[in-house]
N, C-alpha and C positions, 0 to 999 in steps of 0.2 A: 428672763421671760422664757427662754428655753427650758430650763426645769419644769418649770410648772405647765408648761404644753406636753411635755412629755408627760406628768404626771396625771396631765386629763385624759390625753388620749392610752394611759395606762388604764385608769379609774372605767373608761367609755368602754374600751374592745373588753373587759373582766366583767361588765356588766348589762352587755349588748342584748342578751335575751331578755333579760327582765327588763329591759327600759321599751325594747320594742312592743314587747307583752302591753307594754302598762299602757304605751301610744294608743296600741288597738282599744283597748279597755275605755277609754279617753273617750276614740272617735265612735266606738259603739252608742254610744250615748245618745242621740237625739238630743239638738236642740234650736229646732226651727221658731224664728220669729217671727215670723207672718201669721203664724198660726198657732203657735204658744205651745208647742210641743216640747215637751223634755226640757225646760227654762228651769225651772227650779231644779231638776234631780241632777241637772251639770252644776248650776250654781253651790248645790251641796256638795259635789266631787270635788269646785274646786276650792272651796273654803278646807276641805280635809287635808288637799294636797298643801297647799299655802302654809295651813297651822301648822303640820308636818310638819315644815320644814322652819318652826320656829320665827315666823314673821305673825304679827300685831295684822290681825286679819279683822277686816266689817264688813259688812254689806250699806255699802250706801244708795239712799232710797230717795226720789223725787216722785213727786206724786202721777199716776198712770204711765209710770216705766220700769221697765224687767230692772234689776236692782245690778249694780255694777257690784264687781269684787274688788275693794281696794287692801294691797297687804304692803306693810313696807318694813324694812328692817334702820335697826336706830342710829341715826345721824352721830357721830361721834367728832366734837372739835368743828375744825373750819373746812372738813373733807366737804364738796357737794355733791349735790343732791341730783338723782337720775331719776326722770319721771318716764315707765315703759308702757306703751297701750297696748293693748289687745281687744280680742273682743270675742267672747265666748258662740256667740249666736254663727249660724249658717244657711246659707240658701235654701229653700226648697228644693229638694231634690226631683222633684217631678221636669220632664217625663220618665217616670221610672222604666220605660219600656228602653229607653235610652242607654242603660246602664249596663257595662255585661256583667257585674254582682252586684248583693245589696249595696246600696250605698252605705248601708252603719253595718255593715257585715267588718269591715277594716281588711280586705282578703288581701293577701301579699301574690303579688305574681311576678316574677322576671326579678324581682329585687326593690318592687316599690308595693307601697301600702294606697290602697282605691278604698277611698271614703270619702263624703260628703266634708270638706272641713281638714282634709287630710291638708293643704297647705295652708288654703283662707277658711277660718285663721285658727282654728285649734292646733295644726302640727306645727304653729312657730310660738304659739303660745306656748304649748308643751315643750317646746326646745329652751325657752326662757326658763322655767320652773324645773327642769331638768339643770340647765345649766348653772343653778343657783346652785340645785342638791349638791355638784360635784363639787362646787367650790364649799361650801358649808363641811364637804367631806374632808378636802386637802389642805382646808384652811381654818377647820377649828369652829366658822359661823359663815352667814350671809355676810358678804362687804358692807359696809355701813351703808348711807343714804340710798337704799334701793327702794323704788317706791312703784310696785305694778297696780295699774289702772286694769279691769279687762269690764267693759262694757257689754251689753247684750242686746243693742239696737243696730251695730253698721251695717246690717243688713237690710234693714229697713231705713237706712238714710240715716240713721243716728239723731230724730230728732226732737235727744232729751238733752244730748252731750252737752250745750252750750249749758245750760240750767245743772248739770252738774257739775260743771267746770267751774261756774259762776259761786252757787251755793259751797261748794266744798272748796276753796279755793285756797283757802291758807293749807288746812290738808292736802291737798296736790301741787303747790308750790315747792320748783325744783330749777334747779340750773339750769339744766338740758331736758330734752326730751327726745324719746325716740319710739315709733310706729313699728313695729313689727309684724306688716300684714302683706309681705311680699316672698314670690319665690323667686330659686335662682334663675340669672338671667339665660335664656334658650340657650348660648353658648357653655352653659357652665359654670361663670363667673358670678360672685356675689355680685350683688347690686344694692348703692345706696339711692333712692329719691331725696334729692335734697329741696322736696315742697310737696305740696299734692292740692290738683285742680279745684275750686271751691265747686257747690252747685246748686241750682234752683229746681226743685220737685217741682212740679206744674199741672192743674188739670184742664182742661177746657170739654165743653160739652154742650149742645143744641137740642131742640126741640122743635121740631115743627107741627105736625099735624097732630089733634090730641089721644090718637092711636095709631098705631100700625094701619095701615089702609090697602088695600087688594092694590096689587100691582097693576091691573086692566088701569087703573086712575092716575098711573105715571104721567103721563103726560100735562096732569096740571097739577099734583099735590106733588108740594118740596120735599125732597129726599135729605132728609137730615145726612146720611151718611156721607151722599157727593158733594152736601155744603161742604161739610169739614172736612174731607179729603181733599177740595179746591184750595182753605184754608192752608192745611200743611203743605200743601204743593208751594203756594204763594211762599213759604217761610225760608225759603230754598232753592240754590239755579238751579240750573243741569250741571255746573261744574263740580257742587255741593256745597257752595259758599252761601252761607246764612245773609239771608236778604231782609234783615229788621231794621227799619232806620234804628242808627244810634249803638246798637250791639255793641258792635265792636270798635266803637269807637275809641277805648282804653287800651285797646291791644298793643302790646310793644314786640317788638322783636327780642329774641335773643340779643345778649352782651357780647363781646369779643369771649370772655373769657369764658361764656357756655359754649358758646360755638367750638372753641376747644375740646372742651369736655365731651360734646357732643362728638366729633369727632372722630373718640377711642369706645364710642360705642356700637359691636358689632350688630349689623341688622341686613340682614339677605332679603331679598324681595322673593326670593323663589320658596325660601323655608316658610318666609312668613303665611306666605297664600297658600301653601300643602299645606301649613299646621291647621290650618280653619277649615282646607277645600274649598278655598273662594279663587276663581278663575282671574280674576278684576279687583282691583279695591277702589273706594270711596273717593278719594283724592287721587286716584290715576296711577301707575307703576311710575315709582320714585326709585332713585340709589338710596343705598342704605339712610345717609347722613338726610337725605329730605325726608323720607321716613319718618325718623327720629323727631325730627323738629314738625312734623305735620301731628304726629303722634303726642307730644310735649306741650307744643305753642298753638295749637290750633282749638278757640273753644268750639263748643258743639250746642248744637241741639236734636236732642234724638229722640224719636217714638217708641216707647219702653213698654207701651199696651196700648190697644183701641177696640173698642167693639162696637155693635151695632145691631140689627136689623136679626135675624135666624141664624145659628151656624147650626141646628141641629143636625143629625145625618141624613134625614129627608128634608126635600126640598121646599119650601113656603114660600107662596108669591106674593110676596108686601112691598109694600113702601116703607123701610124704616120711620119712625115718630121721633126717633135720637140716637145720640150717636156721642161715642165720649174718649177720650183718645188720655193718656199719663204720657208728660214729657219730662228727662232731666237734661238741663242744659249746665254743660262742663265751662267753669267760667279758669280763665288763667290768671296771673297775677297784676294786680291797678284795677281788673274789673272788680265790682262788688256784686253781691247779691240783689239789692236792695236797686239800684239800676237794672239791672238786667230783668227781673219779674217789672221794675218799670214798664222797661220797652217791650217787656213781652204785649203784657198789657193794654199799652196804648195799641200796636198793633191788630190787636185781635179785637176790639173792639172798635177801632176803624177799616176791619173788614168788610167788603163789601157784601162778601156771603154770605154774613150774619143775619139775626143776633148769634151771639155765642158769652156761653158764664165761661168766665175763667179763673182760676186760687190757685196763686202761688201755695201751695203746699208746705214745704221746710225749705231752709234754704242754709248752707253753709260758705262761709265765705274760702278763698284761694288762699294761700300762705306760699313762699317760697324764703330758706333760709341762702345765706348770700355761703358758693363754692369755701371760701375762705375762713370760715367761719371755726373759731378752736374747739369746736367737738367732734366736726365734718372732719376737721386735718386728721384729730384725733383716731378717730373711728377709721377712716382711710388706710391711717398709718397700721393701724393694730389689721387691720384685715387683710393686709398684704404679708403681714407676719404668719398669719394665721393661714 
């Protein structure tokens, strides 16, 4: 194993300009999914790179979604099969006024590269496809059963993946699987998630008066906006504990043996609040270890958009006529989907402040793989070497 580390990091520090070159070239790209920007012209970069590198490259296509790239090199014997995700697509980058370069500019400053995408998730994508080349270089080809997924929805909730998963499923059938949509952790240290929270997209939305109405009329026509602001208040104490009957009823605690694990993970309360500029957090100033487990174990439900009534830059004296708010709620593991938009549901339509429409949106369920598991040791073991 020593040889062959030497002979990457041989192969890497000989070929560091051009790989960093190619990075930028990568994140220059545009490819926002909200809005359909630059989707196809990444998708063609990365079927180039892929075939390049001598993997059995398609485009798989389910009907009204951006097409995934799947490439895999060929299964030899009783070796298994490694299934690795990624996901081509990226946030919006707006507010561009935010930003101190272009966001697809890829501009290096101090020793890091600023791009939209630059970690989630094209710079770990690219580190996977990179890290094939090397080996393809020192070893003649691709390792057998390599099989890259990269999708172009997780940005938008991913909510074609299960319909791909489903339809293409003998071709994506693999031993293991692994996500590579994370950076290093704040200390430095790699970090594995061994699961990731499932979650419910949601919308809710009122209607009261059948237009905007002059504000002088406040005092007897319903303010769609204050209904539903009473609404989300009701869903939530002051401590920030989710107040739906039934929610959280599946919730488990951590095991002994996370609790462990949790343990060796570092988390400072003072770095965490500087990195955001948040004075206060949500769940109160914890030690690291409660942190951790509020951060892990704790679902959610969050307001992710709302509008209402005028926000132009002058001022308009109405009465909003509606009001509409996008919720995702972070479900943990034992909860489902399919409960949870439940009790969303009954909720909000035995509010008192209603009526209110509400649709569950997409919804993904929770997954957690058990600490001990022989890909987790695996992987563990190999990253400590590394």
């Amino acid at each position: 194993m020593t040889a062959i580390r030497e002979q990457i990091s041989a192969y890497v520090d000989a070929n560091a300009g051009r790989l960093v070159e190619e990075l930028q070239r990568f994140l220059r790209q545009p490819s926002i999914s909200t809005v359909n920007q630059g989707m196809e012209e990444c998708v063609d970069m990365l079927r180039e790179e892929l075939e390049g590198l001598g993997l059995k490259t398609e485009l798989l296509q389910v009907e009204g979604a951006f097409p995934a790239v799947f490439a895999r090199s060929p299964k030899k014997g009783e070796k298994k099969e490694l299934f690795v995700y990624n996901h081509y697509d990226v946030q919006d980058p707006d507010p561009l006024d935010q930003w101190a370069s272009d966001p697809f500019g890829a501009e290096i400053r101090d020793g890091y590269v600023y791009a939209r995408g630059a970690t989630d998730d094209k710079g770990n994508l690219y580190a996977n496809m990179k890290a094939l080349e090397v080996l393809k270089e020192l070893l003649g080809e691709v390792p057998p059963g390599i099989k890259l997924f990269v999708e172009g929805e997780e940005e938008i909730g991913s909510p074609n993946l299960e319909r791909y998963l489903s339809r293409f499923a003998d071709e994506l059938h693999a031993d293991g699987a692994v996500a590579c949509d994370r950076g290093v952790h704040e200390s430095g240290r790699p970090q594995m998630y061994l699961g990731c929270k499932g979650m419910v997209r949601a919308e809710i939305s009122c209607r009261r008066a059948k237009r905007d109405v002059h504000s002088g009329q406040a005092p007897l026509i319903p303010n769609a906006a204050w209904d539903l602001l009473r609404l989300l208040n009701s869903m939530m104490d002051e401590n920030h504990h989710i107040t739906i009957p039934g929610y959280l009823d599946a919730v488990q605690p951590p095991t002994e043996e996370e609790l462990a694990l949790i343990g060796t993970i570092p988390m400072d309360l003072g770095d965490y609040k500087a990195e955001y500029a948040v004075d206060r957090l949500a769940c109160g100033d914890k030690d690291g270890e409660e942190l951790v487990k509020e951060l892990l174990y704790r679902p959610t439900c969050n307001i992710s958009g709302i509008k209402s009534g005028w926000t132009g830059e002058r001022g308009k004296t109405i009465v909003p006529c509606d009001a509409w708010v996008r919720l995702d709620l972070r479900l943990i593991k034992d909860m489902t989907a399919e409960e949870a938009a439940k009790r969303l549901e009954a909720f909000v339509k035995a509010s008192p402040y209603g009526p209110f429409e509400v649709t569950a949106v997409s919804s993904i369920p929770p997954y957690k793989v058990p600490p001990n598991d022989e890909l987790v040791q695996l992987a563990g073991r190999l990253a400590k070497e590394v």
